[in-house]
N, CA, C and O atoms as a GROMACS GRO file, in nm:
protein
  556
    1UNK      N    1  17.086  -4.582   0.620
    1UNK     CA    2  17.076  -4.522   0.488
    1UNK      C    3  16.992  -4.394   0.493
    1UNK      O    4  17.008  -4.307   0.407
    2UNK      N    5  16.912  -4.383   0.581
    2UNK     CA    6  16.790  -4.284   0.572
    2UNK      C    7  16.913  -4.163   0.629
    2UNK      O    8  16.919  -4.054   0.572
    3UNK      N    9  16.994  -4.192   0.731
    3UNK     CA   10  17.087  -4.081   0.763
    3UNK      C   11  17.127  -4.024   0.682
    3UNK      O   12  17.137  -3.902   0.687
    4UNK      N   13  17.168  -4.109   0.563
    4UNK     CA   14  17.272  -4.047   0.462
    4UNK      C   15  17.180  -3.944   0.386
    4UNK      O   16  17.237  -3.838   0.361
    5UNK      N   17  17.079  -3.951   0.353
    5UNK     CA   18  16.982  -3.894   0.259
    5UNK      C   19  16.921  -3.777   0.329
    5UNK      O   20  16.883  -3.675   0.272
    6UNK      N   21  16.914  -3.803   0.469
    6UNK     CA   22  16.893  -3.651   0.547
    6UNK      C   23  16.989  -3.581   0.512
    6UNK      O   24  16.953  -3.471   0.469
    7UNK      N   25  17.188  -3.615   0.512
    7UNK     CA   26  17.268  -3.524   0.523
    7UNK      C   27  17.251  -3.467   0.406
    7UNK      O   28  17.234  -3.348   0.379
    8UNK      N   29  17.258  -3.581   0.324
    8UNK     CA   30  17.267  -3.532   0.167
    8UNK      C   31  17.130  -3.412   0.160
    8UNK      O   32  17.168  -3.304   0.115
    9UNK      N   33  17.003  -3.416   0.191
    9UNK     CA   34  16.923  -3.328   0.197
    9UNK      C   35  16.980  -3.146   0.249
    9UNK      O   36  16.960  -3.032   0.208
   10UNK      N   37  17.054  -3.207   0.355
   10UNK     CA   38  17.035  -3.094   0.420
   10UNK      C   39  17.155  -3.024   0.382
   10UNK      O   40  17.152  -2.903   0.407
   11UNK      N   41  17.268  -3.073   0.324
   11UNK     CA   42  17.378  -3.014   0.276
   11UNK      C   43  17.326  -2.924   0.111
   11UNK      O   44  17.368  -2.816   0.069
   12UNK      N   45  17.215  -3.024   0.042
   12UNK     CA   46  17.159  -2.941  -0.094
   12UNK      C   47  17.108  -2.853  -0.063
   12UNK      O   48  17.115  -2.763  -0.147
   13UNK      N   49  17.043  -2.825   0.043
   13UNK     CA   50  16.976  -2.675   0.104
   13UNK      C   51  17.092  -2.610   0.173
   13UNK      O   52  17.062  -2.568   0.285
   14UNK      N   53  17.255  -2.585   0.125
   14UNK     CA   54  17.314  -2.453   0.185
   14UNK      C   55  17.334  -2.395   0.077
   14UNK      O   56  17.329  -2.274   0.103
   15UNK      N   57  17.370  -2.421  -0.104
   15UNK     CA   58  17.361  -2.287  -0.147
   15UNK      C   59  17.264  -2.219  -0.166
   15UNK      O   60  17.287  -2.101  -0.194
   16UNK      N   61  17.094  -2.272  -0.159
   16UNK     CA   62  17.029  -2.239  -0.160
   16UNK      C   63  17.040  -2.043  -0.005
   16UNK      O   64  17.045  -1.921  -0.013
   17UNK      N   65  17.038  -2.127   0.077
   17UNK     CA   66  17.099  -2.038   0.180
   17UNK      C   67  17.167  -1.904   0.162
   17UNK      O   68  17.129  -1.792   0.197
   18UNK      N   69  17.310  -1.953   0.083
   18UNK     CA   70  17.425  -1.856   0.117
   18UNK      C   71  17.366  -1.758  -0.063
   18UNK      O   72  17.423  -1.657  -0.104
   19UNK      N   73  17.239  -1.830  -0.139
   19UNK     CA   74  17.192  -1.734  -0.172
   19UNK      C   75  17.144  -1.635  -0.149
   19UNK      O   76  17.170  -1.520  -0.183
   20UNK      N   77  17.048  -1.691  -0.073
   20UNK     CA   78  16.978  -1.545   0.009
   20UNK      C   79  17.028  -1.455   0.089
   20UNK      O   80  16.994  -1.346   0.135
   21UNK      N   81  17.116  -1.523   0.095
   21UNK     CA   82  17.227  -1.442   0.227
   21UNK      C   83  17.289  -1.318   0.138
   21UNK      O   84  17.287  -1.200   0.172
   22UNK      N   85  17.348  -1.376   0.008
   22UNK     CA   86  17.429  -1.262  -0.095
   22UNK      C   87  17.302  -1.203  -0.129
   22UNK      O   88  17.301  -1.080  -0.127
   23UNK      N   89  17.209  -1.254  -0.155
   23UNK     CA   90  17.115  -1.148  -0.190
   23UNK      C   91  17.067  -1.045  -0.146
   23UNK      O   92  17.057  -0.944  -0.216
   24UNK      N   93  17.018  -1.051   0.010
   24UNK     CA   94  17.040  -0.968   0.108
   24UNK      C   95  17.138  -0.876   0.127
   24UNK      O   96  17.109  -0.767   0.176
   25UNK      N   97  17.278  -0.910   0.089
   25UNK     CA   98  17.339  -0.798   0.120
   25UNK      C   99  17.332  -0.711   0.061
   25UNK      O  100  17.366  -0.614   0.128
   26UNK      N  101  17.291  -0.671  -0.095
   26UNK     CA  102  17.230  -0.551  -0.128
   26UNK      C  103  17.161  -0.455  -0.096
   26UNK      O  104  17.169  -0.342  -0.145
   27UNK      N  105  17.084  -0.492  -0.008
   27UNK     CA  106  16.958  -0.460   0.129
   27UNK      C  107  17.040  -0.372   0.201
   27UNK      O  108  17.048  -0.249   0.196
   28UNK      N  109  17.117  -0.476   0.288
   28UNK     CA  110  17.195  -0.399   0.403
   28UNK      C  111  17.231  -0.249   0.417
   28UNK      O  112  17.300  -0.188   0.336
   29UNK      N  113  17.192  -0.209   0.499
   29UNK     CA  114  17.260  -0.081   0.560
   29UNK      C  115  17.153   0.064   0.560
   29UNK      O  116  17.038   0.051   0.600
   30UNK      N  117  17.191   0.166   0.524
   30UNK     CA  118  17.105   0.296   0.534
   30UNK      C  119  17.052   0.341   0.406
   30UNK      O  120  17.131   0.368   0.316
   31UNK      N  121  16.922   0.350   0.391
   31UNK     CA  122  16.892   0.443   0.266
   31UNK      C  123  16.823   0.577   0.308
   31UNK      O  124  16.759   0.604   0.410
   32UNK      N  125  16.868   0.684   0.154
   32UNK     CA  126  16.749   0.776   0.193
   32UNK      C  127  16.702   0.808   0.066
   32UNK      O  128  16.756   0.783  -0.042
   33UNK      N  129  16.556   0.888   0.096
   33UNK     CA  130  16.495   0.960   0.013
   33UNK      C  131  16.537   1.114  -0.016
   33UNK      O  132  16.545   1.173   0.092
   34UNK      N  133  16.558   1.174  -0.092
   34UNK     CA  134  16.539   1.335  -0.096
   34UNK      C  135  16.482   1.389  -0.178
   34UNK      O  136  16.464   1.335  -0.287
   35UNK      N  137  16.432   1.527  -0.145
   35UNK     CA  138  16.328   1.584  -0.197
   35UNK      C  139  16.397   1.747  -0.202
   35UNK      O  140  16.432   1.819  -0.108
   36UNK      N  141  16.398   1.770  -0.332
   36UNK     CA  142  16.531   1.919  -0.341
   36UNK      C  143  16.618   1.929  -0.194
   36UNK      O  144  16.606   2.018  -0.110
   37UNK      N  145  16.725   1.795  -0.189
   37UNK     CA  146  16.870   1.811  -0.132
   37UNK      C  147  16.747   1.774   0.032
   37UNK      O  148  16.828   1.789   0.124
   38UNK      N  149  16.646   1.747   0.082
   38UNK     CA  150  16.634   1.710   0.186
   38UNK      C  151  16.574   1.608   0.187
   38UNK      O  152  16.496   1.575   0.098
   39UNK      N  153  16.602   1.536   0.294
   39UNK     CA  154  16.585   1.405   0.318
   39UNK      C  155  16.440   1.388   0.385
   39UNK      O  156  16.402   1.443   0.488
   40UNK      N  157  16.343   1.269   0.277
   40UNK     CA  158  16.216   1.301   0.288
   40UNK      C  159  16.188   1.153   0.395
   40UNK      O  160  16.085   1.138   0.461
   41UNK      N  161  16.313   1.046   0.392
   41UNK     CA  162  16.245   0.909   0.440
   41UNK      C  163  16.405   0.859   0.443
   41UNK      O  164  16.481   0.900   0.356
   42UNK      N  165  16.446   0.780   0.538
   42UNK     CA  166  16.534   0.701   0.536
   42UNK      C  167  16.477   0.547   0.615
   42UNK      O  168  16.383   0.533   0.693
   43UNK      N  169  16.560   0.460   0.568
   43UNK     CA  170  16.520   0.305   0.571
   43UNK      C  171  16.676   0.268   0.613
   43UNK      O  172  16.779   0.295   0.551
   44UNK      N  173  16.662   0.206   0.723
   44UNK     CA  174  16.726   0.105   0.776
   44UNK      C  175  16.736  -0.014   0.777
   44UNK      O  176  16.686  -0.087   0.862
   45UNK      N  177  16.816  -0.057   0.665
   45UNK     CA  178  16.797  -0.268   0.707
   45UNK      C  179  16.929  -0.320   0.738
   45UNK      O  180  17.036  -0.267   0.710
   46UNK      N  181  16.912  -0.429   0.799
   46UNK     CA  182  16.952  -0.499   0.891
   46UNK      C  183  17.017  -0.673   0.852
   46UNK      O  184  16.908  -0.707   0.805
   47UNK      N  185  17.073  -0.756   0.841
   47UNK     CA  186  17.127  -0.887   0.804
   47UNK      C  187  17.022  -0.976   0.915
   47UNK      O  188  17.004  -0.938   1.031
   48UNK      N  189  16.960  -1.099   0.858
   48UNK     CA  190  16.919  -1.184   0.938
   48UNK      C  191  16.834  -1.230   0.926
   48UNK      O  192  16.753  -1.147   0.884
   49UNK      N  193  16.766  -1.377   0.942
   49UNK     CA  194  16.672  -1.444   0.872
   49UNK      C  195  16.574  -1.456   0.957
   49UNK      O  196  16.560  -1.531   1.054
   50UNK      N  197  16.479  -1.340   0.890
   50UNK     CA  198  16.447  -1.320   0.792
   50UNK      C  199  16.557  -1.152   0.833
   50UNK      O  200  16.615  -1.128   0.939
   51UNK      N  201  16.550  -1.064   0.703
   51UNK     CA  202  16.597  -0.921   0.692
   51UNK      C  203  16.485  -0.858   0.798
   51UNK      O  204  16.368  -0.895   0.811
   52UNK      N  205  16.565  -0.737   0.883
   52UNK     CA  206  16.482  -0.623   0.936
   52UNK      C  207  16.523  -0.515   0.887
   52UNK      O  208  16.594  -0.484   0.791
   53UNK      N  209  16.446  -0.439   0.999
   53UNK     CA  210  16.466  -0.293   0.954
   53UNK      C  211  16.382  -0.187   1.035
   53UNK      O  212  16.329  -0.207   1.144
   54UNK      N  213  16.380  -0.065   0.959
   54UNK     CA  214  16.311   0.019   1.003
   54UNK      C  215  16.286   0.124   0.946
   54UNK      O  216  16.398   0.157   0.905
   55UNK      N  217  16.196   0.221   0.905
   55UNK     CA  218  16.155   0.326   0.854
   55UNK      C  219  16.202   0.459   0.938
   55UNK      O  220  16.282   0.436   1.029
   56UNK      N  221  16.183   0.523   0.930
   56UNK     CA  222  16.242   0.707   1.004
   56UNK      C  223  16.212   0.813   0.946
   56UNK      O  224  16.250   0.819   0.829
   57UNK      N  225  16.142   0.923   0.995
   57UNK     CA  226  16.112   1.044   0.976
   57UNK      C  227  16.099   1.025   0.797
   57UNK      O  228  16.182   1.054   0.710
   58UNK      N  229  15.982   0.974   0.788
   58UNK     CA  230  15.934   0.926   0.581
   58UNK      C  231  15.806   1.058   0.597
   58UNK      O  232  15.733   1.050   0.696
   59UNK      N  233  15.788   1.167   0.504
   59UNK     CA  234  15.714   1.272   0.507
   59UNK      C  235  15.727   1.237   0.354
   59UNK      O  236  15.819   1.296   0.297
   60UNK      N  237  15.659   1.162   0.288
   60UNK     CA  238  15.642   1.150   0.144
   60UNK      C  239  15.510   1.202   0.117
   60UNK      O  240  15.411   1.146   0.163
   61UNK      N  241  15.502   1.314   0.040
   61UNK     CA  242  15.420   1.372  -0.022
   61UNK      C  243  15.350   1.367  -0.154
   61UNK      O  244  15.445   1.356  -0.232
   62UNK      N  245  15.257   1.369  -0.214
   62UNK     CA  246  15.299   1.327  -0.391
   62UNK      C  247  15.172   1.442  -0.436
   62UNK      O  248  15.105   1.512  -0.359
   63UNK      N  249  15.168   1.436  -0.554
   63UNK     CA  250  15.025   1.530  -0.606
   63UNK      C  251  14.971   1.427  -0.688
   63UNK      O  252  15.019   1.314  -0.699
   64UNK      N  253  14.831   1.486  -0.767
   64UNK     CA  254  14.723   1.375  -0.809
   64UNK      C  255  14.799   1.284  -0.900
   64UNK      O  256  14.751   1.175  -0.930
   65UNK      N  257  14.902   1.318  -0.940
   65UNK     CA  258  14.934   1.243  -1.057
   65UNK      C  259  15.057   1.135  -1.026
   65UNK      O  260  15.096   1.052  -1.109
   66UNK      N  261  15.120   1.155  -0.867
   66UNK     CA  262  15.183   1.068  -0.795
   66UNK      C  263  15.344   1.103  -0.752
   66UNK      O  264  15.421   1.049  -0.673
   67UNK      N  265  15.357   1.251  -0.869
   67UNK     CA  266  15.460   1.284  -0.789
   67UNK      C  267  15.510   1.377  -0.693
   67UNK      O  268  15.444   1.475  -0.657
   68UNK      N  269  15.605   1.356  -0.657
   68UNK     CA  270  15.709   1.372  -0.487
   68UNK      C  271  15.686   1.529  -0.530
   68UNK      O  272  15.713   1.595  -0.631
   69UNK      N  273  15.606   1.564  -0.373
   69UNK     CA  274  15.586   1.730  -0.365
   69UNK      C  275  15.660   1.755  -0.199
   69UNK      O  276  15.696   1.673  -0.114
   70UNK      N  277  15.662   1.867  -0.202
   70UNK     CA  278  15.759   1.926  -0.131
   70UNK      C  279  15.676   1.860  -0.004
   70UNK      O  280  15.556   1.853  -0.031
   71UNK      N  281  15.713   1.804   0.145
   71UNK     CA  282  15.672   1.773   0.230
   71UNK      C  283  15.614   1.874   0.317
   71UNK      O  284  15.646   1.993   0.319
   72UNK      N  285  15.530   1.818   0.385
   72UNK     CA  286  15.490   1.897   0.512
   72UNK      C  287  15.594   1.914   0.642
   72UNK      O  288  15.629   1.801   0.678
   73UNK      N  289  15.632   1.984   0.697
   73UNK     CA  290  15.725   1.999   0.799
   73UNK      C  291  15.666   2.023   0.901
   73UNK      O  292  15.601   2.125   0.879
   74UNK      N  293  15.644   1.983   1.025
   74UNK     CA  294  15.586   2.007   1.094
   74UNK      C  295  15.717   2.037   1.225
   74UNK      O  296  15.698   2.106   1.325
   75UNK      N  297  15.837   1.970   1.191
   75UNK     CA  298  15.966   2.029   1.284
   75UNK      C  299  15.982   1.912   1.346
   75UNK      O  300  16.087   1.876   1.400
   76UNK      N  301  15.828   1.816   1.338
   76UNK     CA  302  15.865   1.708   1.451
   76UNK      C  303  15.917   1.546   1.409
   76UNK      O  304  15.844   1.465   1.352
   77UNK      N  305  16.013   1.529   1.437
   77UNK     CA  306  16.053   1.416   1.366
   77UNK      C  307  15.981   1.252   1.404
   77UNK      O  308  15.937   1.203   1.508
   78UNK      N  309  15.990   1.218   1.304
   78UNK     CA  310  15.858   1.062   1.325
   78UNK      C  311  15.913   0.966   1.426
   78UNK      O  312  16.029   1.000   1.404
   79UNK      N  313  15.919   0.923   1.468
   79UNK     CA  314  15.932   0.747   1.562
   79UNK      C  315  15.943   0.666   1.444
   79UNK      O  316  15.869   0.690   1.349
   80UNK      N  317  16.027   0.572   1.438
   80UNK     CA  318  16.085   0.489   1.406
   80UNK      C  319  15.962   0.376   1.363
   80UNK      O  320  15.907   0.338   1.466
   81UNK      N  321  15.902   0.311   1.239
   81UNK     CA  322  15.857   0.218   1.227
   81UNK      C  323  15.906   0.097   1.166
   81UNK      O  324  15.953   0.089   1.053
   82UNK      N  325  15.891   0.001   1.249
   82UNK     CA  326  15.937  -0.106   1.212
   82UNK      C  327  15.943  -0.168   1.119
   82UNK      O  328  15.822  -0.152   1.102
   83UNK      N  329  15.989  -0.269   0.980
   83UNK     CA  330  15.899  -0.288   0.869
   83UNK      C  331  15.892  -0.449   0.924
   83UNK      O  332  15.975  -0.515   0.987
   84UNK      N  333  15.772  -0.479   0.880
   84UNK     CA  334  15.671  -0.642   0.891
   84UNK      C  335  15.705  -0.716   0.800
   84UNK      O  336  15.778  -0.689   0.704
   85UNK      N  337  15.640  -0.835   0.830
   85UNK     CA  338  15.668  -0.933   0.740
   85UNK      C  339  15.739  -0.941   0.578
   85UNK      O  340  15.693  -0.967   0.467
   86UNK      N  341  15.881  -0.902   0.634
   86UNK     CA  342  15.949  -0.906   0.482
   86UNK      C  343  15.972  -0.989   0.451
   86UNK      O  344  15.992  -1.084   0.526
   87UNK      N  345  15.982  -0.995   0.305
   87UNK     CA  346  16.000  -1.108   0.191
   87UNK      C  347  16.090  -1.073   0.088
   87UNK      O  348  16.075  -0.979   0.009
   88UNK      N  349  16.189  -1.157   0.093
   88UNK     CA  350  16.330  -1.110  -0.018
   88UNK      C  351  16.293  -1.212  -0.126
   88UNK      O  352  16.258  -1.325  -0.094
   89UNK      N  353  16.301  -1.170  -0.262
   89UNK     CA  354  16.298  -1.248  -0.392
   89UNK      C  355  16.331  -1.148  -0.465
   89UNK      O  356  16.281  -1.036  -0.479
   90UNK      N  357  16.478  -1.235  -0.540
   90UNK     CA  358  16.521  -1.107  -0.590
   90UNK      C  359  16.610  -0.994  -0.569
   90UNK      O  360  16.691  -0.986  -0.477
   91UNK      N  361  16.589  -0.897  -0.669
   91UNK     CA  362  16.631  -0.772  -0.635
   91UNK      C  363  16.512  -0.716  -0.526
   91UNK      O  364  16.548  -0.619  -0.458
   92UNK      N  365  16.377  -0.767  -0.504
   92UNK     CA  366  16.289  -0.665  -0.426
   92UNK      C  367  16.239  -0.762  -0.267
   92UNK      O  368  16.201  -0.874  -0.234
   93UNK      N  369  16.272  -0.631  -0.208
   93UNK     CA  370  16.221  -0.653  -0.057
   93UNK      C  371  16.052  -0.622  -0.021
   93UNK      O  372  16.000  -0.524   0.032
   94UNK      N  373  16.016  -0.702  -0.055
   94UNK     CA  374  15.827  -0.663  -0.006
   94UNK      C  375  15.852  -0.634   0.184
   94UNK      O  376  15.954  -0.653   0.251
   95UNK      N  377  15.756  -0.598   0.214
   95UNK     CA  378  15.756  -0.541   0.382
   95UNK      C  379  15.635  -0.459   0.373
   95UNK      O  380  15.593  -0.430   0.261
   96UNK      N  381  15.568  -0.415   0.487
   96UNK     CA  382  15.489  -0.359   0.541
   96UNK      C  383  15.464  -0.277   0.634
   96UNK      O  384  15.578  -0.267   0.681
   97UNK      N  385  15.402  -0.211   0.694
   97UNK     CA  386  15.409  -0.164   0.821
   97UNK      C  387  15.283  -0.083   0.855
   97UNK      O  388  15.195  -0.038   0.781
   98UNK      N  389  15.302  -0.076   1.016
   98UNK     CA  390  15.155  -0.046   1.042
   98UNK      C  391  15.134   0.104   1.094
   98UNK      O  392  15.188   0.147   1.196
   99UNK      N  393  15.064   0.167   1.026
   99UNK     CA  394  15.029   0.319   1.014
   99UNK      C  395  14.857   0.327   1.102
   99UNK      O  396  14.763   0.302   1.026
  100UNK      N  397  14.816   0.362   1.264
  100UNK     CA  398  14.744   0.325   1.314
  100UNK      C  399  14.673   0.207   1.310
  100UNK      O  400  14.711   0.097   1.349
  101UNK      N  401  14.539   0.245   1.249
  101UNK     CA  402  14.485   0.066   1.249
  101UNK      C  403  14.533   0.011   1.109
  101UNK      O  404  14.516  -0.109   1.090
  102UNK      N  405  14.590   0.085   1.011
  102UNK     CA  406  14.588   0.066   0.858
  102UNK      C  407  14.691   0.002   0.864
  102UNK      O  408  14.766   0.043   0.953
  103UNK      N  409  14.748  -0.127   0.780
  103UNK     CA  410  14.862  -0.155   0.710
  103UNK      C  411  14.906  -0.098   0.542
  103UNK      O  412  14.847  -0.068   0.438
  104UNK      N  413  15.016  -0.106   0.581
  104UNK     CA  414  15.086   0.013   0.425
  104UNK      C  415  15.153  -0.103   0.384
  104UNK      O  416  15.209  -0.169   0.472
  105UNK      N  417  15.160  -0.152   0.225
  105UNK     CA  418  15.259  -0.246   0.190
  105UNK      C  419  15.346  -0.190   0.053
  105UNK      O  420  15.314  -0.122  -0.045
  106UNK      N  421  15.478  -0.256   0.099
  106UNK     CA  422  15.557  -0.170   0.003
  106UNK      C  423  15.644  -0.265  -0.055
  106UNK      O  424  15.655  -0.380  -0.012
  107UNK      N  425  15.714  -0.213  -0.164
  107UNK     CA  426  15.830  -0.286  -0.248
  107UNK      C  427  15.946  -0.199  -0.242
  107UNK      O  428  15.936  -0.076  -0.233
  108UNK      N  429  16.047  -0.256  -0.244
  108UNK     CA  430  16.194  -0.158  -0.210
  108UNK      C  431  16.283  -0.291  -0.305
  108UNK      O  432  16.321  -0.402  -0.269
  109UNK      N  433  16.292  -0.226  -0.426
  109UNK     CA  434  16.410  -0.305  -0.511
  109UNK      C  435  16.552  -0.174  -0.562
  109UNK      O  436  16.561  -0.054  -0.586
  110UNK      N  437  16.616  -0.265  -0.559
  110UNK     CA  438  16.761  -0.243  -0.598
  110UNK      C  439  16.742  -0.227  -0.752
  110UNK      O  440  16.687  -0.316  -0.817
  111UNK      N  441  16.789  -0.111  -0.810
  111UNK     CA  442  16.811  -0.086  -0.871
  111UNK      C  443  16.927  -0.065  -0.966
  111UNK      O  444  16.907  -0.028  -1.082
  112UNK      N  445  17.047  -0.088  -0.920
  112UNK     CA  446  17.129  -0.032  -0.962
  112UNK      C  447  17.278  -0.027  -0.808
  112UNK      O  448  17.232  -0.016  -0.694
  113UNK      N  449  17.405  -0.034  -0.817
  113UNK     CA  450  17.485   0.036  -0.748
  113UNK      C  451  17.466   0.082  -0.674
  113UNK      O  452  17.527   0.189  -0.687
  114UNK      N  453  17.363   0.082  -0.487
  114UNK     CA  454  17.360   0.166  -0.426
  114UNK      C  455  17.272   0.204  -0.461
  114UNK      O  456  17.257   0.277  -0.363
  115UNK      N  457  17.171   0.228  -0.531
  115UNK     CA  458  17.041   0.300  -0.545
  115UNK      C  459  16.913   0.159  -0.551
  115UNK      O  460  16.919   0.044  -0.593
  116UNK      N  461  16.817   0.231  -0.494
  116UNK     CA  462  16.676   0.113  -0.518
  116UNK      C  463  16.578   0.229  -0.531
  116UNK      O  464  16.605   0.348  -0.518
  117UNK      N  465  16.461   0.175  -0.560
  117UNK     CA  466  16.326   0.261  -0.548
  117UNK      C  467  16.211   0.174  -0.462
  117UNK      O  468  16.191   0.055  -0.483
  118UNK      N  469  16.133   0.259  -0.356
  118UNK     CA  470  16.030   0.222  -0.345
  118UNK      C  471  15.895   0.230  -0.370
  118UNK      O  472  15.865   0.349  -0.380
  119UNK      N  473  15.819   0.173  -0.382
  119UNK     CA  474  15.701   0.149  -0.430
  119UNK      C  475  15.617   0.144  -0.343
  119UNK      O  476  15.616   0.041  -0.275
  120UNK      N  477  15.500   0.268  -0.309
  120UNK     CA  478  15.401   0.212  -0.238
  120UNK      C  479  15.258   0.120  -0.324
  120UNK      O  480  15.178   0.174  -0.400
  121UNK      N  481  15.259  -0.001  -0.290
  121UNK     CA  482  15.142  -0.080  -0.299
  121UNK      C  483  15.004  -0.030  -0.249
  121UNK      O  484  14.978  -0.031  -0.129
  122UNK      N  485  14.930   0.008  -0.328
  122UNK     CA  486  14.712  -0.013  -0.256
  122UNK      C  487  14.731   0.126  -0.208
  122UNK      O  488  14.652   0.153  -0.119
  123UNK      N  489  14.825   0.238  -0.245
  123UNK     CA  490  14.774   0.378  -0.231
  123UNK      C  491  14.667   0.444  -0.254
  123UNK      O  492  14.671   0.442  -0.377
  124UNK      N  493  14.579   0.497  -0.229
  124UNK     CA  494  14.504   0.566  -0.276
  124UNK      C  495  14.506   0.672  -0.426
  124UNK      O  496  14.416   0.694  -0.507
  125UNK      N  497  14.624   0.716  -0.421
  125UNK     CA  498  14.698   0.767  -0.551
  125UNK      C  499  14.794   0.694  -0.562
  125UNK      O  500  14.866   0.652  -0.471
  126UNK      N  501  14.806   0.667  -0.718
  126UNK     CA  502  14.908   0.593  -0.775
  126UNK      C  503  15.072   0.639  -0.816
  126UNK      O  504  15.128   0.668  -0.922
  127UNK      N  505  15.122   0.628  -0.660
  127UNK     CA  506  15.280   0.723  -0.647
  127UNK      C  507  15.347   0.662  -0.767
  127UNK      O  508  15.302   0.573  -0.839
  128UNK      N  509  15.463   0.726  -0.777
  128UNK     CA  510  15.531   0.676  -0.834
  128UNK      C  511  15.644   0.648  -0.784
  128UNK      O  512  15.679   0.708  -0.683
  129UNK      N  513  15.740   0.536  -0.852
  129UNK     CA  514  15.869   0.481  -0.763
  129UNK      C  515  15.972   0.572  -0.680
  129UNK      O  516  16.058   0.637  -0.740
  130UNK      N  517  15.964   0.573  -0.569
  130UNK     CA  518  16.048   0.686  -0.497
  130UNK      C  519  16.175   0.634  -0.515
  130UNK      O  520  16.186   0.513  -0.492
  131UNK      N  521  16.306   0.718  -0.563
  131UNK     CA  522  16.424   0.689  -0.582
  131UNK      C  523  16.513   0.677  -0.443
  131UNK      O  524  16.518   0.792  -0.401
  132UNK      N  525  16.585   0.591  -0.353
  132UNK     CA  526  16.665   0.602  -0.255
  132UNK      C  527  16.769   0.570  -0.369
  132UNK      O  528  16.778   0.545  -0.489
  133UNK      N  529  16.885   0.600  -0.188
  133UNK     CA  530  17.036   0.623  -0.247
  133UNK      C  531  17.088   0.560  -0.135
  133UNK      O  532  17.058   0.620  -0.031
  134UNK      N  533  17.167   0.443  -0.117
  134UNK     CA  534  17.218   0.369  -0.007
  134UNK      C  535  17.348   0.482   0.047
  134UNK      O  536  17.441   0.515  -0.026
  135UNK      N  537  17.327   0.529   0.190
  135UNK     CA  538  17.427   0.624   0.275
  135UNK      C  539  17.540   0.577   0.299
  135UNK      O  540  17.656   0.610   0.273
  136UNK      N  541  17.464   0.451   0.378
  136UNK     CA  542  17.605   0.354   0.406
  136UNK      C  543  17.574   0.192   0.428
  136UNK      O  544  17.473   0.136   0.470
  137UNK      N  545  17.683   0.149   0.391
  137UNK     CA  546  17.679   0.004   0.446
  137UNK      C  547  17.617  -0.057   0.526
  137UNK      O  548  17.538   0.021   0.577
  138UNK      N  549  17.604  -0.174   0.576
  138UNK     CA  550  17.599  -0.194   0.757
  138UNK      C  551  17.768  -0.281   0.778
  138UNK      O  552  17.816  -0.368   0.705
  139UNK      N  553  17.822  -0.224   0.891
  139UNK     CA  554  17.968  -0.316   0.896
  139UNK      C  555  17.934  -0.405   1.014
  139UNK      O  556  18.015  -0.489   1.054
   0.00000   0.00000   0.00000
């Protein structure tokens, strides 16, 4: 009898599952940021439990009041950061990542069709929601 009540257990935990799974796929694939027609940050995520990803050449700039100013260019494009311990609930992807000894924590929700905004968390200035635009899919 105890068998039966494991299966039965473990079969009530798959739509739970193939929730998160559809939920995630909103996530999936390429985003970017732009800043007058150039691309200030793109985000890469990935399918898989838990979701990955990755950050790329992000030169987000803001002024005192939190918004998106023209970036610094320096010509040299960033290395790839990984994002940490993500957490899907929802429309929003919490994640993190590590900027020398500092951790940065962020929110990236879906907004809409292909568009989300992110949110930096514990800034020093209080940004405001950066608008992405999903590029492409992941196939």
């Amino acid at each position: 009898m105890l068998r039966l009540a494991s299966v039965a257990f473990i079969l009530c935990g798959l739509p739970l599952s193939a929730q998160d799974s559809d939920a995630a796929k909103k996530f999936i694939g390429e985003w970017q940021a732009k800043f007058r027609d150039k691309v200030i940050c793109t985000i890469r995520l990935k399918s898989g439990d838990p979701i990955s990803g990755q950050s790329e050449n992000c030169r987000i700039n803001v002024d005192a009041n939190g918004d998106l100013q023209e970036p610094d260019s320096d010509g040299q494009p960033d290395s790839a950061s990984p994002i940490l311990n993500p957490k899907l609930k929802g429309s929003t992807l919490s994640f993190e990542e590590k900027e020398g000894d500092d951790v940065i924590k962020f929110e990236f929700t879906v907004v809409g069709e292909g568009k989300a905004e992110l949110r930096i968390l514990d800034a020093p200035v209080g940004v405001k929601p950066i608008p992405f635009v999903r590029q492409r899919e992941a196939t």
